[in-house]
C-alpha positions as CSV (number, residue, x, y, z in Angstrom):
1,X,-0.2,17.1,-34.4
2,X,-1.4,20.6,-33.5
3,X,-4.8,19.7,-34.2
4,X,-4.6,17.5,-31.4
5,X,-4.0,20.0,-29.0
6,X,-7.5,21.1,-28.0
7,X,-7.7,17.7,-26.9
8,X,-5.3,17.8,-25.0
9,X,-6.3,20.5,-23.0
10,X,-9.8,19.0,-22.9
11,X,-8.1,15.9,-21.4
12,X,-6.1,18.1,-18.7
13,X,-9.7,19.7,-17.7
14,X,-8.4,22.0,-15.0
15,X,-10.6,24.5,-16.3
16,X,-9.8,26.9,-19.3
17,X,-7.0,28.2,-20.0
18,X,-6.2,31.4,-17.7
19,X,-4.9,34.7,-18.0
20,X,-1.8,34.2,-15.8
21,X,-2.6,37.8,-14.2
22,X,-5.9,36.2,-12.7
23,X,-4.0,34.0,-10.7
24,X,-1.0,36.0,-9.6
25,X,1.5,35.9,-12.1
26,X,3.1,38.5,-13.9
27,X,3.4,38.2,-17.9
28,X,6.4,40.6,-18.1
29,X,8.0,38.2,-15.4
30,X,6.7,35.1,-16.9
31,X,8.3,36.1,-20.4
32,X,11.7,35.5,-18.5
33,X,11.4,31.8,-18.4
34,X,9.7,31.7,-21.9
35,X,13.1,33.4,-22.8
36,X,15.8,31.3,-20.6
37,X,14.1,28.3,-22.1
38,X,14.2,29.5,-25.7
39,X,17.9,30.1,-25.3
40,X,18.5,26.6,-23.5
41,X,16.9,24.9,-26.2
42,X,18.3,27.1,-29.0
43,X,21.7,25.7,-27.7
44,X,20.0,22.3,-27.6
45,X,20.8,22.0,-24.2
46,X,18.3,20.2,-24.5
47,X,16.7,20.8,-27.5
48,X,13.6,20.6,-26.3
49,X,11.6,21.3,-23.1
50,X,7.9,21.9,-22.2
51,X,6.5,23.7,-19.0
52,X,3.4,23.8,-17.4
53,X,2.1,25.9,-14.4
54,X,-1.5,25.5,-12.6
55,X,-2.5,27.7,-10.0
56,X,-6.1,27.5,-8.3
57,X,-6.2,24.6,-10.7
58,X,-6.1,26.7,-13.5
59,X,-3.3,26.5,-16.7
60,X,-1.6,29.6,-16.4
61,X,0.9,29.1,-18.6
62,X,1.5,25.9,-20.9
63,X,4.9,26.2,-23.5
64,X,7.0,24.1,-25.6
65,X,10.0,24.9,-27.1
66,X,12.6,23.8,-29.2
67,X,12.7,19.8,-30.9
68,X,11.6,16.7,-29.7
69,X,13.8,15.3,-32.9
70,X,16.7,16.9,-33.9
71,X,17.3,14.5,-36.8
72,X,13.8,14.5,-38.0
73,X,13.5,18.4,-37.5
74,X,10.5,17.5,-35.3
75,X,9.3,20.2,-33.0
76,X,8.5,19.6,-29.0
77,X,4.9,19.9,-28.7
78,X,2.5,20.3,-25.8
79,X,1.4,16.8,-26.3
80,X,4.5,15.2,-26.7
81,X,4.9,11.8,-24.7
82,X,8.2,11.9,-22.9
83,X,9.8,9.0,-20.5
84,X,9.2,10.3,-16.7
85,X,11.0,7.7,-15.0
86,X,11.5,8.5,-11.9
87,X,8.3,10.1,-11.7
88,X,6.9,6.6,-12.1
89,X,7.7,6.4,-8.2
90,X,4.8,9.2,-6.7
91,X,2.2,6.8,-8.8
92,X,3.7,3.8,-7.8
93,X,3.4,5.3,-3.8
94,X,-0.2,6.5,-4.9
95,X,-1.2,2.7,-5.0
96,X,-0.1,1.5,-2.2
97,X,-1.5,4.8,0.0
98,X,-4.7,3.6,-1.6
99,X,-4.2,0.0,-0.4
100,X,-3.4,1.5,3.1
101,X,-6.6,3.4,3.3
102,X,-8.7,0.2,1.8
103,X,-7.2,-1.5,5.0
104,X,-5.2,-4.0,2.9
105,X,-1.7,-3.5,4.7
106,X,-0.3,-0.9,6.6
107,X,2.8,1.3,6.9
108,X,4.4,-0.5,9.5
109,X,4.2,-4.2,7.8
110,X,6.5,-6.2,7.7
111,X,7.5,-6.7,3.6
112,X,8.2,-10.5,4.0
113,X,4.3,-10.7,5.4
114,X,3.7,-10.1,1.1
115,X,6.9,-11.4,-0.4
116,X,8.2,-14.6,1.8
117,X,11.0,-14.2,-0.7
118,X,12.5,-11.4,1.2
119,X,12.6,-13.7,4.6
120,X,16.5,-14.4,4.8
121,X,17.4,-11.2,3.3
122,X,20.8,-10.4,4.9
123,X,22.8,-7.5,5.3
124,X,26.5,-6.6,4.3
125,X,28.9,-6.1,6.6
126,X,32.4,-6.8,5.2
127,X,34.0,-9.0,2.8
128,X,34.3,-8.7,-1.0
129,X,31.9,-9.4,-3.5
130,X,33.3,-12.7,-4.4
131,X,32.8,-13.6,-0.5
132,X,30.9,-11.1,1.2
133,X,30.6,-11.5,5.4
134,X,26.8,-11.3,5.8
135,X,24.3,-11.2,9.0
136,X,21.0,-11.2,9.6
137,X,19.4,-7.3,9.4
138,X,18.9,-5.4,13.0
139,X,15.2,-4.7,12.3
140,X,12.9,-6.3,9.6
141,X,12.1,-4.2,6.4
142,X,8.9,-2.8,6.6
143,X,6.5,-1.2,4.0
144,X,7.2,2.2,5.0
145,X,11.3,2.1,4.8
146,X,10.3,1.4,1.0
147,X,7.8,3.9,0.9
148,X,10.8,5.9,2.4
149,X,14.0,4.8,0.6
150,X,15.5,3.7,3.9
151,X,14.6,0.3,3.0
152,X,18.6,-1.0,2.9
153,X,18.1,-1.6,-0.7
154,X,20.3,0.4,-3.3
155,X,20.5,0.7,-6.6
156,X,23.8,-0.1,-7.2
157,X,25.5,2.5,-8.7
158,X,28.8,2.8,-6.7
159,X,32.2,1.5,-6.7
160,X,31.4,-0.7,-3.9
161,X,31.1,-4.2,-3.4
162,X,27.6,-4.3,-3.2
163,X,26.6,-2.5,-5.9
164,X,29.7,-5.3,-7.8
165,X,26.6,-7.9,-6.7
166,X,23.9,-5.6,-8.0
167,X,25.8,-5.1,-11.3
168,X,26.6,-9.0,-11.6
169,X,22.9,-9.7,-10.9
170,X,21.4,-7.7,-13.8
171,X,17.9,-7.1,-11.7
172,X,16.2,-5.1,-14.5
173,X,16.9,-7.5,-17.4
174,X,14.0,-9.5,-16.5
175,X,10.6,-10.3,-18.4
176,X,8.4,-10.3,-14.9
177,X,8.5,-8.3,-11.5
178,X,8.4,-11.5,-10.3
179,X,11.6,-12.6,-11.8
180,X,13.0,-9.5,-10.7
181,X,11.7,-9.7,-7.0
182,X,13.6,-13.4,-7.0
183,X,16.9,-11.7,-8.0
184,X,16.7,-8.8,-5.7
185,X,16.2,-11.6,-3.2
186,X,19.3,-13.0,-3.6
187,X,21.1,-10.0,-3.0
188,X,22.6,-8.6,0.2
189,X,21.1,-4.8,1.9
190,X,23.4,-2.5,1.9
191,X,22.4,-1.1,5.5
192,X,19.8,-2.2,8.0
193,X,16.5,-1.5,7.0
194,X,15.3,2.0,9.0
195,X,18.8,3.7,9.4
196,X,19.6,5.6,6.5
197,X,18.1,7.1,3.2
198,X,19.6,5.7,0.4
199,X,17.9,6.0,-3.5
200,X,17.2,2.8,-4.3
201,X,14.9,0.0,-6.3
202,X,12.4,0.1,-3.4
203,X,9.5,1.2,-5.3
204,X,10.1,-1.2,-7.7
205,X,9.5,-3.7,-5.1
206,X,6.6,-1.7,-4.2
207,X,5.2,-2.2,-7.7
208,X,5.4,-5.6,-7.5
209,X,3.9,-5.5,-3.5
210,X,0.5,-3.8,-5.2
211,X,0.7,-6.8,-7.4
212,X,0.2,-9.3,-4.7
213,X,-2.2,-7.1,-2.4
214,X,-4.7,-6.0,-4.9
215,X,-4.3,-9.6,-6.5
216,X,-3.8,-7.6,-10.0
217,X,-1.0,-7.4,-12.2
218,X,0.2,-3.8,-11.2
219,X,0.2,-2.5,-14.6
220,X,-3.3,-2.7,-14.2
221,X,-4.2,-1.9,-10.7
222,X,-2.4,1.4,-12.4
223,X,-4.9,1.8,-15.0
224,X,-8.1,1.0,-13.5
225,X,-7.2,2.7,-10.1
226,X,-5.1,5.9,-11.1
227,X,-4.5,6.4,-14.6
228,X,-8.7,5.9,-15.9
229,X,-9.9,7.6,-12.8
230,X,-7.8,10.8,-13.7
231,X,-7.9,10.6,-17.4
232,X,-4.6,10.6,-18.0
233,X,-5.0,8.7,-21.6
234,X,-1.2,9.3,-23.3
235,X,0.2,7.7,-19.7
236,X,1.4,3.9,-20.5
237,X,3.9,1.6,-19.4
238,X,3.9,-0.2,-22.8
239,X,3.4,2.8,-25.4
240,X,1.3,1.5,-28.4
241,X,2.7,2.0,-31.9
242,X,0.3,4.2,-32.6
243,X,1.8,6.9,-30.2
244,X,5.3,6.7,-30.7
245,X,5.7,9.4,-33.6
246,X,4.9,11.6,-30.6
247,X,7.8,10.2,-28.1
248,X,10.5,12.8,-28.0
249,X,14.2,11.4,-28.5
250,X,16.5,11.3,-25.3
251,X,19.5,13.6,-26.0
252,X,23.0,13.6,-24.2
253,X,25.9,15.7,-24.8
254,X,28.6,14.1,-26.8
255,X,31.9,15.9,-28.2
256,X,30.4,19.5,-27.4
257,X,27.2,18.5,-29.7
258,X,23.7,16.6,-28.2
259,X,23.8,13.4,-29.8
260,X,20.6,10.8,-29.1
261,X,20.7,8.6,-26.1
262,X,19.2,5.0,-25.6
263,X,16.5,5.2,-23.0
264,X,16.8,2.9,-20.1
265,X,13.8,1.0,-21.6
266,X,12.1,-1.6,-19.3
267,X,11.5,-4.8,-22.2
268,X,7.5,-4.7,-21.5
269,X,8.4,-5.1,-17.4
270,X,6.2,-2.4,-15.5
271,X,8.8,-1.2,-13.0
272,X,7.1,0.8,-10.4
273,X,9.9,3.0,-9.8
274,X,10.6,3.8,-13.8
275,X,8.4,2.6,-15.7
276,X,6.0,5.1,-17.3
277,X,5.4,7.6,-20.6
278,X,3.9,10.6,-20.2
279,X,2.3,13.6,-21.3
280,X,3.2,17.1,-19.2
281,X,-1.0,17.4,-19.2
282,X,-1.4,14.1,-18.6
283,X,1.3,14.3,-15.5
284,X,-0.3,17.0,-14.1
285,X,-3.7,15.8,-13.6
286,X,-2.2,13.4,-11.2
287,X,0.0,16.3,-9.5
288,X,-3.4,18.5,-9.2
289,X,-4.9,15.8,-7.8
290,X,-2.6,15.8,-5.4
291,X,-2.5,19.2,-4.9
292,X,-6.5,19.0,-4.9
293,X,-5.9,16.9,-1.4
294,X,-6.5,13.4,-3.4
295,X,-9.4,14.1,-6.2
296,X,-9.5,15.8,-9.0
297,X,-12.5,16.4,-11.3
298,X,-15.1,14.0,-9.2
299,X,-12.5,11.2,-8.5
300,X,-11.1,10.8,-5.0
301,X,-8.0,8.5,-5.1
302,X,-7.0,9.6,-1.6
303,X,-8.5,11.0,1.7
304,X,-6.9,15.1,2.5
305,X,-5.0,13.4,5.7
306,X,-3.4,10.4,3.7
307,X,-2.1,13.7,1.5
308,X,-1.5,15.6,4.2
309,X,1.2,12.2,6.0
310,X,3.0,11.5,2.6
311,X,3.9,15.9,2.2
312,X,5.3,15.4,5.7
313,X,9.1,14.3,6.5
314,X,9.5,10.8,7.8
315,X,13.1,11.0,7.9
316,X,13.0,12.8,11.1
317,X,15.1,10.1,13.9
318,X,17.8,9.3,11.2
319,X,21.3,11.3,11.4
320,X,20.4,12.7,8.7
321,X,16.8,13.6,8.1
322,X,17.4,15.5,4.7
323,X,18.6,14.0,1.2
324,X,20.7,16.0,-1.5
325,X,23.7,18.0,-0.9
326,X,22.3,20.8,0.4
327,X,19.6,19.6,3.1
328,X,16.9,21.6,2.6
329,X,14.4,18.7,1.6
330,X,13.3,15.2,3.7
331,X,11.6,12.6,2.3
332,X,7.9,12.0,2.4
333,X,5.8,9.3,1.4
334,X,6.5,8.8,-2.2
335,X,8.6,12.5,-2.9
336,X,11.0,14.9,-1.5
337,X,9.2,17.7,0.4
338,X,10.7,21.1,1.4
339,X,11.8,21.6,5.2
340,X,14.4,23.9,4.5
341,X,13.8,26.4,2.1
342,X,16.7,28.8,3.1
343,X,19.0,26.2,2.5
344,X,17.8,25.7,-1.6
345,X,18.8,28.9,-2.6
346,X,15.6,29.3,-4.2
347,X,12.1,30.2,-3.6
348,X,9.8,27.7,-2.7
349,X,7.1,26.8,0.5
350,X,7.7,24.8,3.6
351,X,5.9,21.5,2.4
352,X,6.7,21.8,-1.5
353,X,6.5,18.3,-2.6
354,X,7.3,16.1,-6.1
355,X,10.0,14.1,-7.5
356,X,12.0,14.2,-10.7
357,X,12.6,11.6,-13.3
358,X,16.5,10.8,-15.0
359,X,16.0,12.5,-18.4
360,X,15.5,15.8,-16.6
361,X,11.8,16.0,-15.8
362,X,10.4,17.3,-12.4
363,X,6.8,18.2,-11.2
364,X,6.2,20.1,-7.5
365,X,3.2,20.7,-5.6
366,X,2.8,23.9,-3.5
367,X,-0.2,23.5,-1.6
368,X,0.4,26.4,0.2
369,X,0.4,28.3,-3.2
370,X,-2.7,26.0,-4.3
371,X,0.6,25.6,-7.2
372,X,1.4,22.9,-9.9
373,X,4.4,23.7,-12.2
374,X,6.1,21.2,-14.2
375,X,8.8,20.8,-16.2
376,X,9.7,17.9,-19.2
377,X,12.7,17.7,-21.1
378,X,14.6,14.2,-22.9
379,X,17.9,15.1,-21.8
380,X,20.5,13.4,-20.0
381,X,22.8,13.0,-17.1
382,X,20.1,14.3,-14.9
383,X,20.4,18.3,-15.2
384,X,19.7,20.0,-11.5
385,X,21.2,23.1,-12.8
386,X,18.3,23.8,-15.5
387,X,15.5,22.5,-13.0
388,X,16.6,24.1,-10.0
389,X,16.6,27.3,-12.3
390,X,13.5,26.7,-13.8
391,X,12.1,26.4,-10.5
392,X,13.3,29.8,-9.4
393,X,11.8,31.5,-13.0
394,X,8.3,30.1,-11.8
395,X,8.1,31.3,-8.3
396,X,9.7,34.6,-9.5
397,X,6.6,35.4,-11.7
398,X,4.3,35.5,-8.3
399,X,3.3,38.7,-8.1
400,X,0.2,38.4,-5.6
């Protein structure tokens, strides 16, 4: 496998490697992540992690450490393929900001204009699951409260009665977005669309939207729109057999010890908002590109000022603007972005934007700082703790 690597920095292309004091980091200060990480993964917690850092385009710093296979004694390698999930969602919103800008729908839409199934959606207002008291939504759901999460859709992960329906429904055990688009359908909104943020399945819906705009199946609008345009060749929602000696095992903690976890895997179904494999190089093409104000290497996916709405908060007029418990981030078009940074704790610009994926993955884009950093571990429940500190190791190692 470590022949491979040169190609795989070939394939990232953001020009050589650099030395990180060219671009204003310190190697005394970046040898404090290097070693936080080589403990974390000593203690396999997780056992394996790699991390990537681009500034002025350039790889700074590229590292993996620990094993991507702790039964197999495999290492974590630069070019190991990992399950983003969540991070499925920014590509997902890159579509349909592409779709927007070819003049195919717009942001203010209304969803059922695309998917008539989604005319009598209704919205929960009392009851039990077994009869649930239903009425019709204040406001229709439009293509932005997807975009945004404020779409009334959830996910379904609580103790109340409409997540009992989403549960009972089994949305994701489908073999089609359409088949899942008919379940969703039948389900009730937890809130009126436009009045809150709530997480949700709504770019999963948008998946299957870019299916019926572009009049492609969305896995390959994907692939001839986003993922051949910016080379990313180890990025696939169905990863061939050839590729899967280099997927690193998801690990969870179990009786004090990690102990291999079964991947929330999508049966072949290319789910917008979880659907990919990725490389960390492969990943960050697409976050440069962003950071690059919508091209990267000759290819424009996006125009600077579609780049510069979806960094910007659209939360703003809701109660509560921010997400997370500590509201120092909104919501943008497709990620979180950074309004508060005081609040974090840690360092970070006004406008930092990215998203993180459930087996503990996270990418940000600094524009301010022209900075990509990423981070990819296979280790589950989610761990804020270890990317939160990860992030702080990275902006600590600025020294211009």
């Amino acid at each position: 496998m470590r022949a491979l690597l040169p190609l795989a920095l070939t394939t990232l292309s953001l020009a050589a490697l650099s030395l990180p004091a060219q671009q204003g980091f310190s190697p005394d200060r970046l040898a404090r992540l290097h070693q936080s990480l080589e403990l974390k993964t000593k203690a396999n917690q997780p056992p394996g992690a790699i991390s990537l850092i681009l500034r002025n385009g350039k790889v700074v710093d590229f590292q993996a450490f620990g094993r991507r296979d702790l039964e197999a004694n495999l290492p974590m390698e630069k070019d190991t393929i990992c399950r983003v999930y969540s991070m499925t969602k920014p590509i997902t919103s890159v579509a349909i900001m592409m779709l927007v800008e070819e003049g195919k729908l717009t942001l203010s839409d209304r969803v059922d204009k695309f998917i008539p199934e989604f005319k009598d959606l209704k919205v929960y207002t009392g009851g039990t699951a077994d009869k649930p008291e239903l009425a019709a939504p204040a406001r229709p759901m439009t293509v932005k409260h997807l975009l945004t999460h404020t779409s009334g859709l959830t996910y379904g992960w609580g103790n109340d009665n409409v997540s009992t329906l989403y549960t009972r429904a089994k949305i994701f055990e489908v073999d089609s977005l359409k088949a899942f688009i008919d379940r969703v359908a039948k389900l009730p909104l937890q809130s009126n669309p436009g009045d809150k943020y709530e997480y949700s399945i709504s770019i999963d819906v948008l998946g299957y939207l870019v299916q019926v705009v572009s009049g492609q199946s969305f896995d390959q609008f994907v692939q001839q729109r986003i993922l051949d345009p910016l080379k990313m060749a180890d990025t696939h929602f169905t990863l061939p057999d050839s590729k899967r000696p280099r997927l690193a095992k998801i690990y969870t903690l179990k009786d004090g010890k990690p102990a291999p976890q079964n991947g929330l895997e999508a049966k072949g179904v290319p789910f917008g908002g979880m659907g990919l494999f990725s490389t960390i190089s492969d990943y960050a093409r697409f976050a440069q590109m962003l950071a690059n104000n919508g091209q990267l290497d000759g290819a424009r996916l996006l125009s600077r000022k579609t780049v510069d709405l979806m960094m910007l908060n659209h939360l703003t007029g809701l109660a509560r603007p921010t997400t997370g418990g500590d509201d120092s981030d909104g919501f943008g078009l497709g990620g979180s972005v950074r309004i508060a940074p005081e609040k974090s704790g840690r360092p970070g610009s006004p406008g930092l934007f990215g998203w993180d994926g459930a087996a503990s993955t996270r990418f940000r884009v600094d524009r301010k700082e022209n900075l990509v950093y990423l981070l990819f571990t296979q280790w589950m429940p989610f761990d804020s703790p270890l990317l939160n500190l990860y992030e702080t190791l990275v902006y600590q190692a600025i020294v211009d």
